[in-house]
Backbone as ProteinMPNN parsed JSONL, in Angstrom:
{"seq_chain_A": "XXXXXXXXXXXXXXXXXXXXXXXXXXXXXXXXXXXXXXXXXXXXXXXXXXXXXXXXXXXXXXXXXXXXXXXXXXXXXXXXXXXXXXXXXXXXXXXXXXXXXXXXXXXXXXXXXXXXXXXXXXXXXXXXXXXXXXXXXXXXXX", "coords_chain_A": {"N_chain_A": [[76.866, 74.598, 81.627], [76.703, 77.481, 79.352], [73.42, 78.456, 77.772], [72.989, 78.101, 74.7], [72.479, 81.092, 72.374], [69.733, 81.831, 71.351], [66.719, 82.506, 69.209], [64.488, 85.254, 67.455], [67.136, 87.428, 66.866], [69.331, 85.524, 66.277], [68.235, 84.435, 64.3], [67.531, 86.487, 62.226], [70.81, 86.884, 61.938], [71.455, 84.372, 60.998], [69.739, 84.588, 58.484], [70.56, 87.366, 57.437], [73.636, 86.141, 56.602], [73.453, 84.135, 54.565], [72.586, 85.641, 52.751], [73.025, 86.922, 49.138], [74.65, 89.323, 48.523], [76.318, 88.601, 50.837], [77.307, 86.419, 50.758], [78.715, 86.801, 48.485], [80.921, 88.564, 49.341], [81.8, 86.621, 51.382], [82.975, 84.814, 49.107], [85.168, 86.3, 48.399], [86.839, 86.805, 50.862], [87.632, 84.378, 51.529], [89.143, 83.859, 48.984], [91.143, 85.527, 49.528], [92.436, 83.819, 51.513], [95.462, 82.592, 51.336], [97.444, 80.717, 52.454], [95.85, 79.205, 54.183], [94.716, 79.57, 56.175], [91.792, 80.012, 57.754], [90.584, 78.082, 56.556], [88.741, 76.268, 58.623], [87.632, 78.158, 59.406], [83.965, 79.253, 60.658], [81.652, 81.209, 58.643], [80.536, 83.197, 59.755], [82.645, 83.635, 61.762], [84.417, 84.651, 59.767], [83.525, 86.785, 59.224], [83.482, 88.574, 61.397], [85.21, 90.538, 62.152], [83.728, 92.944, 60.817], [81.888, 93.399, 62.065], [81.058, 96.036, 64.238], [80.184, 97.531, 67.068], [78.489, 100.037, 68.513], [79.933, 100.891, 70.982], [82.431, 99.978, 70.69], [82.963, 101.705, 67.992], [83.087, 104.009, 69.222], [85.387, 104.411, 70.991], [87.429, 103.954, 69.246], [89.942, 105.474, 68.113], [90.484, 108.115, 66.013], [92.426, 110.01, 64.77], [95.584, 110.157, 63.173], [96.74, 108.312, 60.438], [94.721, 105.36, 58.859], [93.735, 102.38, 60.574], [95.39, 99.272, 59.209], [93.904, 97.182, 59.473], [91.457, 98.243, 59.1], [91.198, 99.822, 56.986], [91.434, 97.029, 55.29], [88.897, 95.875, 55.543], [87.199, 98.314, 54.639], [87.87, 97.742, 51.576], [87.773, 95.041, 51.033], [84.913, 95.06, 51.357], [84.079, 96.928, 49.688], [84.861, 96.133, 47.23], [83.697, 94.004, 46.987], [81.202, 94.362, 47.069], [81.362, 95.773, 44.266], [82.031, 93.252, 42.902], [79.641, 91.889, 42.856], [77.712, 93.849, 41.971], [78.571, 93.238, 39.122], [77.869, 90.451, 38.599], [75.077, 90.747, 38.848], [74.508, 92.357, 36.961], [76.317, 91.433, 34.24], [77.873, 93.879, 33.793], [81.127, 95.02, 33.596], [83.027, 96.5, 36.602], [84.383, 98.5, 39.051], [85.883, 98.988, 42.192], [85.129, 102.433, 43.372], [86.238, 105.208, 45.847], [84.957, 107.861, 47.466], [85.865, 111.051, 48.837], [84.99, 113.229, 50.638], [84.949, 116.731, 52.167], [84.823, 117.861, 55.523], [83.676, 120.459, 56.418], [83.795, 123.405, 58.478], [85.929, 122.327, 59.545], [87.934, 121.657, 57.933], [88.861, 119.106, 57.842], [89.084, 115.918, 56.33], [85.616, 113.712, 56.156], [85.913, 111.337, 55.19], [88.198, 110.585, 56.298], [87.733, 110.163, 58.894], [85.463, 108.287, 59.061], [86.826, 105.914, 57.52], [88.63, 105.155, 60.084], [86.516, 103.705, 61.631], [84.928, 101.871, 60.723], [82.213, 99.733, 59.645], [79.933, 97.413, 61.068], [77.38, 97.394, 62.599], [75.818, 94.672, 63.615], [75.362, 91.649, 61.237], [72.932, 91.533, 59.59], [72.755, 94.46, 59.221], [75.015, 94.643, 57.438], [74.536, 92.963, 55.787], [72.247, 94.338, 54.701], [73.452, 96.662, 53.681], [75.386, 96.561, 52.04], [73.588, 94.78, 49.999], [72.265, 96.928, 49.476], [73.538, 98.689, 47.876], [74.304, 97.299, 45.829], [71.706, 96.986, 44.403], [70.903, 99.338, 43.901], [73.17, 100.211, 42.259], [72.686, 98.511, 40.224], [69.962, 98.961, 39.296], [70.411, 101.623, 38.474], [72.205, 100.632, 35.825], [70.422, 99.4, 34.831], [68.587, 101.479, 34.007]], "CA_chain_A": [[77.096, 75.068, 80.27], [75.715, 78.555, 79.191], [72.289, 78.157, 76.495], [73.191, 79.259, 73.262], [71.364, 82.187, 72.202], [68.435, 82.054, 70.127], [65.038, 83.364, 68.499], [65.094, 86.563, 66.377], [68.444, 87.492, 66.46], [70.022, 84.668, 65.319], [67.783, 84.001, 62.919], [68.036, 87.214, 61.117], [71.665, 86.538, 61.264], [71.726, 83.262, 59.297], [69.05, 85.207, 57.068], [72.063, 87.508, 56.51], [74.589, 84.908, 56.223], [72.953, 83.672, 53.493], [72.261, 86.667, 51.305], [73.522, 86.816, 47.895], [75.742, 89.892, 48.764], [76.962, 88.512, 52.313], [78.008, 84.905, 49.802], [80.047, 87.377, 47.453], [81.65, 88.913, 50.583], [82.483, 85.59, 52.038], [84.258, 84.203, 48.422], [86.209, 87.281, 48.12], [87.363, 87.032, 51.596], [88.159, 83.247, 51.34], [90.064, 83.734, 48.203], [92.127, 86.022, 50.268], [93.654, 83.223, 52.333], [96.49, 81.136, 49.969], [97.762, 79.854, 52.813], [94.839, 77.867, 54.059], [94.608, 79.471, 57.811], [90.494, 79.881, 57.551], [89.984, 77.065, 56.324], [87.923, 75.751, 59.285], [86.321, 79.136, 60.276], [83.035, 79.739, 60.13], [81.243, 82.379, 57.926], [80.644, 84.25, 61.121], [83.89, 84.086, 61.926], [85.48, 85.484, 58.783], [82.709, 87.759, 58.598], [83.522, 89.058, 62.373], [86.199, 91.891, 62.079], [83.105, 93.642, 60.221], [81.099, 93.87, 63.242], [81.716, 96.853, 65.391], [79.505, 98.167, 67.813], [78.554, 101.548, 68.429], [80.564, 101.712, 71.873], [83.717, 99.919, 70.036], [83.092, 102.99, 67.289], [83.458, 105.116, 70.222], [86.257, 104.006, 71.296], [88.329, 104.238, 68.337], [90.765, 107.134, 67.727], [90.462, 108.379, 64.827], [93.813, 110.672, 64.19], [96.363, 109.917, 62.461], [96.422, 106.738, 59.41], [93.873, 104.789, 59.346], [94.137, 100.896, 60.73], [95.682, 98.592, 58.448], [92.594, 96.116, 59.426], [89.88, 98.81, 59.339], [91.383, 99.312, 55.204], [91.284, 95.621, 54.722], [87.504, 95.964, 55.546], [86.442, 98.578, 53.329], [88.306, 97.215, 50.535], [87.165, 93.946, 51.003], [83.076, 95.677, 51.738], [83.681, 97.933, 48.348], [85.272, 94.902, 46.427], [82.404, 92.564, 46.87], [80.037, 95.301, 46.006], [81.778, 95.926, 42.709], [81.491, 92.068, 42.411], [78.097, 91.774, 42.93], [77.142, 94.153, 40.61], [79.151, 92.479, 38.177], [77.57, 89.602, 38.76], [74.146, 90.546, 38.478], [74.47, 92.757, 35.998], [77.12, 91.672, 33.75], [78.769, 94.865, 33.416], [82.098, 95.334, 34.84], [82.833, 97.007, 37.686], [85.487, 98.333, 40.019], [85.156, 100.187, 43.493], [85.764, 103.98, 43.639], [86.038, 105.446, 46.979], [85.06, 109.033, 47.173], [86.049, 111.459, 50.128], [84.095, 115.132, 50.883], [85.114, 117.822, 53.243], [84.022, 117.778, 56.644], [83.007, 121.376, 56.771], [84.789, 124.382, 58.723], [87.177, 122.361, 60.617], [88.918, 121.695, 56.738], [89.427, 117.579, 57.412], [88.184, 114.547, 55.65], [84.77, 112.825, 56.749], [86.067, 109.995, 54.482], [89.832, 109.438, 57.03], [86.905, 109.497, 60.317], [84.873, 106.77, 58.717], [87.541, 104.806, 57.535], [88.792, 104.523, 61.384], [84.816, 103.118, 62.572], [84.329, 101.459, 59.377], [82.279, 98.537, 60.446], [78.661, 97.323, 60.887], [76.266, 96.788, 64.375], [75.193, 93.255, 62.658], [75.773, 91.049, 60.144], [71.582, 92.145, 59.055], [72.775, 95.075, 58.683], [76.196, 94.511, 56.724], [74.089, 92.462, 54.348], [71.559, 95.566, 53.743], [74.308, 98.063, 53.335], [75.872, 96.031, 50.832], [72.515, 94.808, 49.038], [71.189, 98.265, 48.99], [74.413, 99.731, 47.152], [74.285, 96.285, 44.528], [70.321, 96.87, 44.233], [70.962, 100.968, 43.507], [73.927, 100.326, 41.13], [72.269, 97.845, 38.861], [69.118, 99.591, 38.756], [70.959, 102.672, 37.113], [72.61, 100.331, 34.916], [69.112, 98.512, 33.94], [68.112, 102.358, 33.241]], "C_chain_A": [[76.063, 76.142, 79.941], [74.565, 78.202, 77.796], [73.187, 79.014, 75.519], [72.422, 79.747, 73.27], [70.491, 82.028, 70.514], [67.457, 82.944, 69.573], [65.444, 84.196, 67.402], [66.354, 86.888, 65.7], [69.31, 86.459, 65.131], [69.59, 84.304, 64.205], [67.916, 84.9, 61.609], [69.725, 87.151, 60.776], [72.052, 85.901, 60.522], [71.081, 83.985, 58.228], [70.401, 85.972, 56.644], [72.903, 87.285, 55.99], [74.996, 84.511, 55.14], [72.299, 84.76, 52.391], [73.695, 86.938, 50.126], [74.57, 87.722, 48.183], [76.776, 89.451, 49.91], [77.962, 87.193, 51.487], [79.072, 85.584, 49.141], [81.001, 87.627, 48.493], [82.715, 88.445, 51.28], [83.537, 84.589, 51.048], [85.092, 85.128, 48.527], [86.923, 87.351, 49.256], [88.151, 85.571, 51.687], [89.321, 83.06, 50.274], [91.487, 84.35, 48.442], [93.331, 85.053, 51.085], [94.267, 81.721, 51.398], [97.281, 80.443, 50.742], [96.565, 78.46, 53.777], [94.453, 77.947, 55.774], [93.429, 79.672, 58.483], [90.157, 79.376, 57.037], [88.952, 76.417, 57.325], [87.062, 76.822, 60.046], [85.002, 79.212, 59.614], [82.942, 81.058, 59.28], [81.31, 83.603, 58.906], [81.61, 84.622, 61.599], [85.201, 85.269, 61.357], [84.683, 87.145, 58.475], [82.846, 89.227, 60.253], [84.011, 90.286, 62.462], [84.801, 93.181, 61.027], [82.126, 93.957, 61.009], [81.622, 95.197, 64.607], [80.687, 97.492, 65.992], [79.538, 99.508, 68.063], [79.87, 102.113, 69.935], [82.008, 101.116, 71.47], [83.734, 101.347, 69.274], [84.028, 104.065, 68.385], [84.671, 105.251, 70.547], [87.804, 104.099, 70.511], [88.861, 105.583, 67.761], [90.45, 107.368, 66.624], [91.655, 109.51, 64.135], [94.819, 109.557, 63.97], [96.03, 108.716, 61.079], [95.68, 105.83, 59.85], [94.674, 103.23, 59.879], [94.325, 100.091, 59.879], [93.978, 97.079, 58.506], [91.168, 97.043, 59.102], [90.644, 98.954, 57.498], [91.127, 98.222, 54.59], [89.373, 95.269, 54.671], [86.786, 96.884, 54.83], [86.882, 98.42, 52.233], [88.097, 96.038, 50.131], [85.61, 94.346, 50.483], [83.139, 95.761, 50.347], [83.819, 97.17, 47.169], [84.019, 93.895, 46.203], [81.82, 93.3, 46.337], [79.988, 95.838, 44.266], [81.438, 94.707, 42.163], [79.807, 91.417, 41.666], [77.454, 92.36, 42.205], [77.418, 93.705, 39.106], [78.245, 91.423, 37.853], [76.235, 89.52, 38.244], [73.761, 91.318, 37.221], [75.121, 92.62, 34.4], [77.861, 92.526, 33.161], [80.129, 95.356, 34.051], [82.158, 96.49, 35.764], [83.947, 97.424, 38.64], [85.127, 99.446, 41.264], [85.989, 101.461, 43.179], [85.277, 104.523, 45.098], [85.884, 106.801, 47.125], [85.258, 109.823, 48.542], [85.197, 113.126, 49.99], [84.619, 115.273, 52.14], [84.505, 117.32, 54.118], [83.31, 119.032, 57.283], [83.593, 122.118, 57.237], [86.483, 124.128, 59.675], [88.118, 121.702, 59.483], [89.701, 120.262, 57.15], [88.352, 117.249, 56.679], [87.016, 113.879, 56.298], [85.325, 111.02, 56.745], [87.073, 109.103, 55.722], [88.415, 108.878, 58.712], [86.568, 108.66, 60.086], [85.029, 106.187, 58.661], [87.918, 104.114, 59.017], [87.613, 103.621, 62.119], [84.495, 102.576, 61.462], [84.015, 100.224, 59.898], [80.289, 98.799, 60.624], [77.88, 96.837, 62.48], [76.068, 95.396, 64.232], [75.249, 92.61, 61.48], [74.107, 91.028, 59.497], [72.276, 93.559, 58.724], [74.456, 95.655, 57.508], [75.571, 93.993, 55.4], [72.824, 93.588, 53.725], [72.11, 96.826, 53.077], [74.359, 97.463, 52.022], [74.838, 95.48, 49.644], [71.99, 95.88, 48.528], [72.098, 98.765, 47.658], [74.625, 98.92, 45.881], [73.291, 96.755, 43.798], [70.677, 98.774, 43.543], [71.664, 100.671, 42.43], [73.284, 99.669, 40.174], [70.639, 98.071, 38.584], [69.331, 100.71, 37.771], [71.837, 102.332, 36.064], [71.759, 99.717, 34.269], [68.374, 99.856, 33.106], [68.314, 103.006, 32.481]], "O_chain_A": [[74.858, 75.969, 80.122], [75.067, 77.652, 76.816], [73.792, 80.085, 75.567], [71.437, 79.392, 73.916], [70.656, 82.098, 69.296], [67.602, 84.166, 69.589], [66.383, 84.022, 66.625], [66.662, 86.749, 64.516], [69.658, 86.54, 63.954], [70.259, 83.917, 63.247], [68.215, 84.545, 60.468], [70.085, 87.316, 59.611], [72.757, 86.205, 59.56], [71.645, 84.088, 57.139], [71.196, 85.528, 55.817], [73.253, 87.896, 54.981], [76.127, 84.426, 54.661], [71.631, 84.504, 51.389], [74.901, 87.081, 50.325], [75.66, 87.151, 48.168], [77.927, 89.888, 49.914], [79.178, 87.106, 51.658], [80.216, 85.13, 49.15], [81.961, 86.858, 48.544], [83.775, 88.932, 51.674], [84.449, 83.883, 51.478], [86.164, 84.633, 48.874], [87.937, 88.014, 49.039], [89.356, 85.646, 51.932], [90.281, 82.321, 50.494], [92.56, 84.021, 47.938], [94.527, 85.284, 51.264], [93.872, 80.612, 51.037], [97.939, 79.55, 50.207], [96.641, 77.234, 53.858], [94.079, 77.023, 56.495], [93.512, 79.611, 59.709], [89.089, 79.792, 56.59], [88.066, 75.885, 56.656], [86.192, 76.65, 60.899], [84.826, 79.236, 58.396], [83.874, 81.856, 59.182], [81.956, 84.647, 58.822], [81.734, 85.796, 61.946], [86.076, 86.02, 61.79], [85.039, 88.149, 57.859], [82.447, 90.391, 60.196], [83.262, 91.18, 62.856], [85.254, 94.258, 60.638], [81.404, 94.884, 60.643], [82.369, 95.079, 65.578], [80.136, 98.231, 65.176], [80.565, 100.153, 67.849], [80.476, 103.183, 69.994], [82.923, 101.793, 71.939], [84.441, 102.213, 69.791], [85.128, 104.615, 68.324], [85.137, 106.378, 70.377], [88.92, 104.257, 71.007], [88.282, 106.467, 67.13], [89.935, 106.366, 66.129], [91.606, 109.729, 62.925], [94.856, 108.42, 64.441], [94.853, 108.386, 60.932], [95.772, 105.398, 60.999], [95.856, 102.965, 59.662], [93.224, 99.861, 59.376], [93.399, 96.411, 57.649], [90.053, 96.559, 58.907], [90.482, 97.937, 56.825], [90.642, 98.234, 53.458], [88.798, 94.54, 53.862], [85.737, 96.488, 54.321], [86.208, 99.102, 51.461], [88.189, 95.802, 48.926], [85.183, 93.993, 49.384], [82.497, 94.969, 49.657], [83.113, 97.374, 46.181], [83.672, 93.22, 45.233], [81.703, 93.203, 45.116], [79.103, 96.128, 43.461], [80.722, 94.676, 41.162], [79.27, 90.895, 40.689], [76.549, 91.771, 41.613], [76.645, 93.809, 38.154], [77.782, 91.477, 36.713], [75.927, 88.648, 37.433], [72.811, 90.968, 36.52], [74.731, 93.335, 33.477], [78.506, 92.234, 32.154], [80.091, 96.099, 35.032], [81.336, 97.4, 35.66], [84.53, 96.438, 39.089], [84.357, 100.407, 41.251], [87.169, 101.52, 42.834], [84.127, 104.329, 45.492], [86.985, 107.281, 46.855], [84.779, 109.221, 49.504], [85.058, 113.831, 48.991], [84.769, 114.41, 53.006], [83.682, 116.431, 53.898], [82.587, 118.965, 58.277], [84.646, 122.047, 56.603], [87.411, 124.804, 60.118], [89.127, 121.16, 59.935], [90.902, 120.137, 56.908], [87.273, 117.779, 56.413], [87.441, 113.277, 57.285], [85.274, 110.068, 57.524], [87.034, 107.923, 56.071], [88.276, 107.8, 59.289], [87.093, 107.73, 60.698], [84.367, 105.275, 59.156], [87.675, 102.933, 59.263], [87.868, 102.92, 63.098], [83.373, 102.967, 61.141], [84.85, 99.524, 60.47], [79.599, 99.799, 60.425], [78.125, 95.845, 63.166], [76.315, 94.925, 65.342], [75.135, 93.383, 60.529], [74.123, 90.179, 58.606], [72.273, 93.68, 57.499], [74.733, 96.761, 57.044], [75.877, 94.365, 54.267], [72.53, 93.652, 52.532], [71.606, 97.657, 52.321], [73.609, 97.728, 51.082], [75.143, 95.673, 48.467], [71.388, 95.959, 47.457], [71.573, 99.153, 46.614], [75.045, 99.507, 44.884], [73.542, 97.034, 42.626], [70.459, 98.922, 42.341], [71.013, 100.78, 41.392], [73.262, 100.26, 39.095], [70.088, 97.398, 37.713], [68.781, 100.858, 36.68], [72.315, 103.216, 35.353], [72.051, 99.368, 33.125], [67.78, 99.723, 32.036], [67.423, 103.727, 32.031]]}, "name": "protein", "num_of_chains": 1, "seq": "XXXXXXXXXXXXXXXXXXXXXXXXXXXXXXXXXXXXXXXXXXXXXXXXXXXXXXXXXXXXXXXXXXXXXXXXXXXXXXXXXXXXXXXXXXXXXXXXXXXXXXXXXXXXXXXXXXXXXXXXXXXXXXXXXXXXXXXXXXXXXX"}
C-alpha cells in the first residue's frame, strides 16, 4: 500500500480548506447539487475541477467557446466572491465579469482565460479568492 502524502503540502491544503472564502465556495457549490450526487464527496473532491496545473493549462485549446465546465468554474469562483463580500460586509453584491483587448492581434484576453481558468492549489484558490473579498470590502469600509 502506497504512504499517503504528507508534511507541508497537505497541511497548507487543509489550511486552505478551511478558509472562510474556500467554506463560501464549498456551500455555493453544494447547494448546486438538488439531486444529492455529492453528497459523500469530500471538500477536496468538489473543490477538484478547480485545480489545474500549469502543464494541464498548456494543454488546453483555447479557440473556439469556452468549456461548459471551465464556465461553471468561474461562475461558481466569481459567485462565492460576491458572497463573501456580502457576507462580511453586509452590502450586497453580484459578480461582474469584465473582458479587455488582447492587443494587436484584436481578440479577447478574457475568452483565453476563461479556457485555463483554474488554480495550481487549493492555497492558492483560497488566496485568489480571499485577496479579491479582502480588496472589495476594504473599498467598501472606505
Amino acid at each position: 500500500m502506497p504512504h499517503a502524502p504528507g508534511g507541508p503540502a497537505v497541511n497548507k491544503d487543509d489550511e486552505a480548506l478551511a478558509s472562510p472564502f474556500v467554506k463560501c465556495l464549498l456551500r455555493l457549490i453544494r447547494t448546486q447539487d438538488s439531486f444529492g450526487l455529492w453528497e459523500g464527496n469530500s471538500d477536496a473532491e468538489l473543490l477538484g475541477e478547480f485545480i489545474i496545473t500549469k502543464q494541464q493549462q498548456c494543454a488546453i485549446p483555447f479557440g473556439g467557446d469556452p468549456d461548459p465546465d471551465a464556465l461553471w468554474r468561474l461562475d461558481m469562483f466569481y459567485t462565492a466572491v460576491a458572497l463573501a463580500i456580502e457576507e462580511r460586509s453586509g452590502v450586497l453584491t453580484s459578480p461582474i465579469i469584465g473582458m479587455k483587448p488582447l492587443g494587436a492581434s484584436g481578440g479577447w484576453s478574457f475568452y483565453r482565460d476563461v479556457h485555463r481558468f483554474g488554480f495550481e492549489t487549493f492555497r492558492k484558490l483560497a488566496e485568489a479568492g480571499t485577496k479579491l473579498v479582502d480588496d472589495a470590502t476594504a473599498a467598501i469600509e472606505a
